[in-house]
C-alpha positions as CSV (number, residue, x, y, z in Angstrom):
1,X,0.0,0.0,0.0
2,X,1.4,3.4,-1.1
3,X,2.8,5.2,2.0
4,X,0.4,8.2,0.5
5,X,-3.1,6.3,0.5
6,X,-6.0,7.9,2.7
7,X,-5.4,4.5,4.9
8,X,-2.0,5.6,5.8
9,X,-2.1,9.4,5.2
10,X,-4.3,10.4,7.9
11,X,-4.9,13.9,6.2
12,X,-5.6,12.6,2.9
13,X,-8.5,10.3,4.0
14,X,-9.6,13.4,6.7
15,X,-9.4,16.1,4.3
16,X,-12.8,15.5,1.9
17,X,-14.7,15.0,4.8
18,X,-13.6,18.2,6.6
19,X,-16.5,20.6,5.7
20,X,-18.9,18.3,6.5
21,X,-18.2,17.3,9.7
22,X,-17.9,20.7,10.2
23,X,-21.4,21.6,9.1
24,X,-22.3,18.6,11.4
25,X,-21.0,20.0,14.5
26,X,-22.2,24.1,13.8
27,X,-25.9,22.5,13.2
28,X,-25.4,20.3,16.7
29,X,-23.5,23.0,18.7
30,X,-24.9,26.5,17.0
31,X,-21.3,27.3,17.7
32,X,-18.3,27.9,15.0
33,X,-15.7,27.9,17.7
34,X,-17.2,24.6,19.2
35,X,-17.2,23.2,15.9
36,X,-14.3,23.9,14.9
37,X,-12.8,22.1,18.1
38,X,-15.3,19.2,17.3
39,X,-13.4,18.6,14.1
40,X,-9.7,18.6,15.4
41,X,-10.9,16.3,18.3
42,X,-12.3,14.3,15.0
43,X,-9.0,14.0,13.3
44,X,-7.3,13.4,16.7
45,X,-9.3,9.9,17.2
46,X,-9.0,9.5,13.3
47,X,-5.1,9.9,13.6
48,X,-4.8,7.6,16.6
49,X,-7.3,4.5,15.3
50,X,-6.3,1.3,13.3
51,X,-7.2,2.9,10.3
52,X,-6.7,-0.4,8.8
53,X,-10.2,-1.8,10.5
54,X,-12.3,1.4,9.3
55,X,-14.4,-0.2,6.5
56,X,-16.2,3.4,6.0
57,X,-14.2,6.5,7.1
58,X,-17.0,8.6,6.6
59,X,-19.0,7.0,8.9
60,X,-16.5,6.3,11.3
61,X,-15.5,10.1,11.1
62,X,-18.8,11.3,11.5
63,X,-20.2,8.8,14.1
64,X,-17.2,10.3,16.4
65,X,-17.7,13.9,15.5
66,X,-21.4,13.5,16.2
67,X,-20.6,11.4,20.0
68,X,-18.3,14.7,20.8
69,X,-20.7,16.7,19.7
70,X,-23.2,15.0,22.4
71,X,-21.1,15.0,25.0
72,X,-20.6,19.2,24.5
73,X,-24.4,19.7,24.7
74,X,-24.2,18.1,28.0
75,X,-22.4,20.6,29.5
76,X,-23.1,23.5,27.1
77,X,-27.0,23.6,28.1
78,X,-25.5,24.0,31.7
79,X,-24.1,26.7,30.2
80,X,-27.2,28.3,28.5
81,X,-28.9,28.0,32.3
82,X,-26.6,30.7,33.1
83,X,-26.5,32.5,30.0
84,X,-27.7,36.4,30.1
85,X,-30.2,37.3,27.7
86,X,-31.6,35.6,25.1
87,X,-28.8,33.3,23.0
88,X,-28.4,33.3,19.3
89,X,-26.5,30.8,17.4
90,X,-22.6,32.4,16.0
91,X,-23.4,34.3,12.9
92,X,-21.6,32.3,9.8
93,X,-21.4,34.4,6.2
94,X,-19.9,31.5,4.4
95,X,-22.7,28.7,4.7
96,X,-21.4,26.9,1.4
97,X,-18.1,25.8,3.5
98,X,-21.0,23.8,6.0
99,X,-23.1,22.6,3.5
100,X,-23.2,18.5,3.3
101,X,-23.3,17.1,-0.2
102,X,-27.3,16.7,-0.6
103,X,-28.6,19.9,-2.3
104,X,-32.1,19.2,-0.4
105,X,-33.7,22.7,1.3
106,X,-33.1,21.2,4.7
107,X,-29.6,20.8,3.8
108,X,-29.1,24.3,2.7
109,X,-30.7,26.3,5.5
110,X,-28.7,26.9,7.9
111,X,-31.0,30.2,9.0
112,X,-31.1,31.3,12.7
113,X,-35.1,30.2,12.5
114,X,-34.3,26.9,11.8
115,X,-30.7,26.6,14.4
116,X,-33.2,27.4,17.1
117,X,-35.6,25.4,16.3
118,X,-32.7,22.5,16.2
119,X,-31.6,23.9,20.1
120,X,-35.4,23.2,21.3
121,X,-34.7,19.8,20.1
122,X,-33.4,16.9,22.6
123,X,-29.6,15.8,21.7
124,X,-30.7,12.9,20.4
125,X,-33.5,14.2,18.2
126,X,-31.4,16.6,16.6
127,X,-28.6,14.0,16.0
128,X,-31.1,11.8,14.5
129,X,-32.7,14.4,12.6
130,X,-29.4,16.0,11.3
131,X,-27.6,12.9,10.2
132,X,-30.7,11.5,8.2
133,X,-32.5,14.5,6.7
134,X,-29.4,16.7,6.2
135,X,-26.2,14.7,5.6
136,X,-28.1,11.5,4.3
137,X,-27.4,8.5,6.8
138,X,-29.3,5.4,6.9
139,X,-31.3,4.6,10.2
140,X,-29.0,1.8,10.5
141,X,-25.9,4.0,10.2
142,X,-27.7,7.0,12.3
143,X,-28.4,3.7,15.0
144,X,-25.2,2.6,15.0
145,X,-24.2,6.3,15.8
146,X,-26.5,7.0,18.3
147,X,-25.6,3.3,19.9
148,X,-30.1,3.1,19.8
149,X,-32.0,0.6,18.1
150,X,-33.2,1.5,14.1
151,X,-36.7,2.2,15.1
152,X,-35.8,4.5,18.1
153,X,-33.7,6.5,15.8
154,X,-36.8,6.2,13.5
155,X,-38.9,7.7,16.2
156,X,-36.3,10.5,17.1
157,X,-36.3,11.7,13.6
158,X,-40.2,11.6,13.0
159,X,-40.4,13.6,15.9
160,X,-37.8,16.1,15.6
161,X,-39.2,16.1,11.9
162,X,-42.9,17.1,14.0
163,X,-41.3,19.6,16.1
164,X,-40.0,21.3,13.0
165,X,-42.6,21.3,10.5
166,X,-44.7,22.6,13.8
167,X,-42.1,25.9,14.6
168,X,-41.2,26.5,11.2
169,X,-42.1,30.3,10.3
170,X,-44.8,29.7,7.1
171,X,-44.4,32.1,4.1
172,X,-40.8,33.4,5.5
173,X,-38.3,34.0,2.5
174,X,-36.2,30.5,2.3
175,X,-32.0,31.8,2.8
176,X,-30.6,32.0,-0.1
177,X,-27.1,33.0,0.5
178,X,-27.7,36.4,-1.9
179,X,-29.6,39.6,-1.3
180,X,-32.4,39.6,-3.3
181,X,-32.9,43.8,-4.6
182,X,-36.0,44.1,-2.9
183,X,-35.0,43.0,0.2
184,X,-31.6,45.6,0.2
185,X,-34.2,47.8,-0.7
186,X,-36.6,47.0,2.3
187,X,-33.6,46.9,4.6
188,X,-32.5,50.4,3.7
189,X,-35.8,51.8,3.8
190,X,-35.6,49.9,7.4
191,X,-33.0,51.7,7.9
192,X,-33.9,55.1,7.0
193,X,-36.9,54.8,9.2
194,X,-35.2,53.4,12.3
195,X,-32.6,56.4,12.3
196,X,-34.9,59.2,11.3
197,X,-37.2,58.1,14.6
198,X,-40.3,57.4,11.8
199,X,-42.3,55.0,14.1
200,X,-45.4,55.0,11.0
201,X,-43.3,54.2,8.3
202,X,-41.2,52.1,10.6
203,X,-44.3,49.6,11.4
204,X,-45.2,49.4,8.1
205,X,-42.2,47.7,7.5
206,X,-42.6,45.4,10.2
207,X,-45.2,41.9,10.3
208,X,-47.7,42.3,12.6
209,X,-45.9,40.0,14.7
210,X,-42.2,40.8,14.1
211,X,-39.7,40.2,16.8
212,X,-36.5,41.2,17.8
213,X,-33.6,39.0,19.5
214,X,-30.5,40.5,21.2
215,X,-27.7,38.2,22.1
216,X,-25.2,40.3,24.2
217,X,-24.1,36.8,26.4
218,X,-24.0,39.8,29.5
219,X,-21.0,41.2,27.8
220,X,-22.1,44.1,25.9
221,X,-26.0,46.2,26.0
222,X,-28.2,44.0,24.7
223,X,-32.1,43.8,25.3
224,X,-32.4,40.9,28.4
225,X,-35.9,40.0,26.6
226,X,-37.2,39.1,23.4
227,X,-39.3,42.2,22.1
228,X,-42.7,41.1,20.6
229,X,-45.1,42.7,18.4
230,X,-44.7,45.5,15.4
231,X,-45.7,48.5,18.0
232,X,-42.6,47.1,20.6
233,X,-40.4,46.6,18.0
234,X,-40.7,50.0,16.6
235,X,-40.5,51.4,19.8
236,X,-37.6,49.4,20.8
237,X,-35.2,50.4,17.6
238,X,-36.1,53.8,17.6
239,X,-35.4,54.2,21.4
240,X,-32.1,52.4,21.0
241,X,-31.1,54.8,17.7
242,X,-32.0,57.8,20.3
243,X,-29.5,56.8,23.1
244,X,-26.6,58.8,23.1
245,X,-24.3,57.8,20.0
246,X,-21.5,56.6,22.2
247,X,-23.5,54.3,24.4
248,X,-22.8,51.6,20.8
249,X,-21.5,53.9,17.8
250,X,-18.2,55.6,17.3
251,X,-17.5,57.0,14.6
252,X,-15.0,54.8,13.4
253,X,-17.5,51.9,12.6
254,X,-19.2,51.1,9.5
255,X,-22.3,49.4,8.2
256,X,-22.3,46.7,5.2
257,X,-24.7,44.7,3.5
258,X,-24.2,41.1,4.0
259,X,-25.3,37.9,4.3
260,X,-25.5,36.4,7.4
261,X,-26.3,32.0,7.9
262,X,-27.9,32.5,4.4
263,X,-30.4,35.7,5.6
264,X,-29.5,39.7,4.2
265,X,-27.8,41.1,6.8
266,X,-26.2,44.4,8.3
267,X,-23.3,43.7,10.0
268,X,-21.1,47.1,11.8
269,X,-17.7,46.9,11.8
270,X,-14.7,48.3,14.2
271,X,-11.4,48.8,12.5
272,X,-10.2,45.6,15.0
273,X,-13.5,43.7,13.5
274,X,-17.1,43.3,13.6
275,X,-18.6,44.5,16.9
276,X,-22.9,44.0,15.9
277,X,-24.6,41.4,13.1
278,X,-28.4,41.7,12.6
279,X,-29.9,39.3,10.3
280,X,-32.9,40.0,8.8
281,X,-36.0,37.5,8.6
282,X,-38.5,38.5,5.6
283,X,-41.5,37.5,4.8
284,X,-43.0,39.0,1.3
285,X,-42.6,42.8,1.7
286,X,-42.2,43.0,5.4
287,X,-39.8,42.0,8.4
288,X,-40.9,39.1,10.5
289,X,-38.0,39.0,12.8
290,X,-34.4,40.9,13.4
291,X,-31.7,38.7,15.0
292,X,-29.2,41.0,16.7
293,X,-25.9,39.2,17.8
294,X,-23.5,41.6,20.1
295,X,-21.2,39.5,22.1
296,X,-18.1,39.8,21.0
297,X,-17.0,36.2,22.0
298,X,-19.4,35.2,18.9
299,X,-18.2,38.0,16.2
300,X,-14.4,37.1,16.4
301,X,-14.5,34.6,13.6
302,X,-16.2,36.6,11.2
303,X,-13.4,38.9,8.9
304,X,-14.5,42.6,8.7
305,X,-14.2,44.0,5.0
């Protein structure tokens, strides 16, 4: 056997599997740091097993990126008990580098909507769930995963399948990973309202039940609650664009249209990097739901420019 097969090369049979089990462990963890340490962990037991044995690396590489990724919940919903605020998942820009092979809508939406709809889900429903609708495993390879019998795993994914169909937001614009012109065009005008303290035309841009979520982690001014309802939500953006300028703005940021986990997107950046991302949820001509991420411990991975 050549001393550079994938067998004896650990990189070379790691490698084509690297975004993958990356996407695996963001949609488990809602983290890009955790995930990130979820796939070194993943080569680490690759690099140190009988390689020789492995019949299907794939599997084998995923099944153990998907048992770390179990044991981290564990101890990260500890975490989240303690957590100040509402949490958000870590805002990605490039979705393509976590997207499994399957081209199936599931598989490309990795929107906020549907990350916490995956965190209301048990571990085990969302491994379930995530390794057969998303990155195509059989019930008898998600079972041998999940060390549960076929028709538990069956059961785990039927209802983590319910739960989603049940929580998904109906008629709300499907990620794309491009800003469509209306919606640039929506966001300015969203924009233009907010700053100008126009609470009519503001609300008229806003469903009737549009949201907003801060996630500040305690770290940075955030709101501590989710704001409800168009009339709140006005009243909550315009009172925020009010404050004094250097309670959040210095003059050194900027603003840019992005894209943020597939959704348009404003993200501010600091010379040293992004400080705020707000990703914006639409649904036909109006916004149905702003996602606000502040804590700097969940911006460092993004590049400003």
């Amino acid at each position: 056997m050549s001393s550079t097969s994938p067998i004896s090369d650990p990189a070379a049979g790691f490698e084509p599997y690297r975004r993958r089990l990356l996407g695996l462990a963001y949609r488990m963890l809602g983290s890009m740091a955790d995930a990130e340490d979820v796939v070194q962990e993943t080569y680490l037991r690759w690099h140190a097993a009988d390689r020789d044995t492995v019949l299907d690396p794939r599997a084998f590489l995923m099944t153990t990126a998907t048992r770390i990724c179990l044991d981290l919940l564990t101890s990260a919903r500890a975490r989240r008990e303690e957590y100040v605020g509402p949490w958000l998942p870590e805002p990605v820009i490039d979705t393509a580098a976590l997207a499994p092979d399957s081209r199936t809508e599931l598989a490309e939406d990795l929107s906020i909507a549907l990350l916490l709809m995956l965190d209301r889900l048990s571990p085990l429903e969302r491994a379930a769930f995530l390794l057969h609708d998303v990155f195509d495993f059989s019930f008898s390879e998600v079972a041998a995963a999940l060390e549960r019998s076929e028709p538990a795993c069956r059961q785990l994914a039927a209802r983590a399948r319910a739960h989603i169909r049940e929580l998904r937001p109906r008629g709300a614009t499907r990620p794309s990973g491009r800003i469509d012109p209306k919606h640039a065009q929506l966001i300015s005008a969203f924009a233009a309202a907010t700053q100008s303290g126009d609470l009519t035309g503001l609300m008229h841009l806003l469903a009737s039940d549009a949201r907003v979520v801060t996630d500040g982690g305690g770290k940075v001014r955030a709101a501590l609650n989710v704001i409800d309802g168009a009339d709140s939500v006005a009243k909550f953006l315009i009172e925020v664009s009010r404050k004094r300028p250097d309670a959040w703005w210095r003059d050194d940021f900027t603003v840019r249209l992005a894209t943020i986990n597939g959704m348009p997107a404003l993200i501010v950046d600091a010379p040293e990097g992004p400080v705020q991302t707000a990703a914006f949820e639409i649904e036909g001509d109006v916004v149905r739901a702003l996602y606000v991420v502040r804590n700097p411990d969940k911006l460092r991975h993004l590049a400003a420019g």
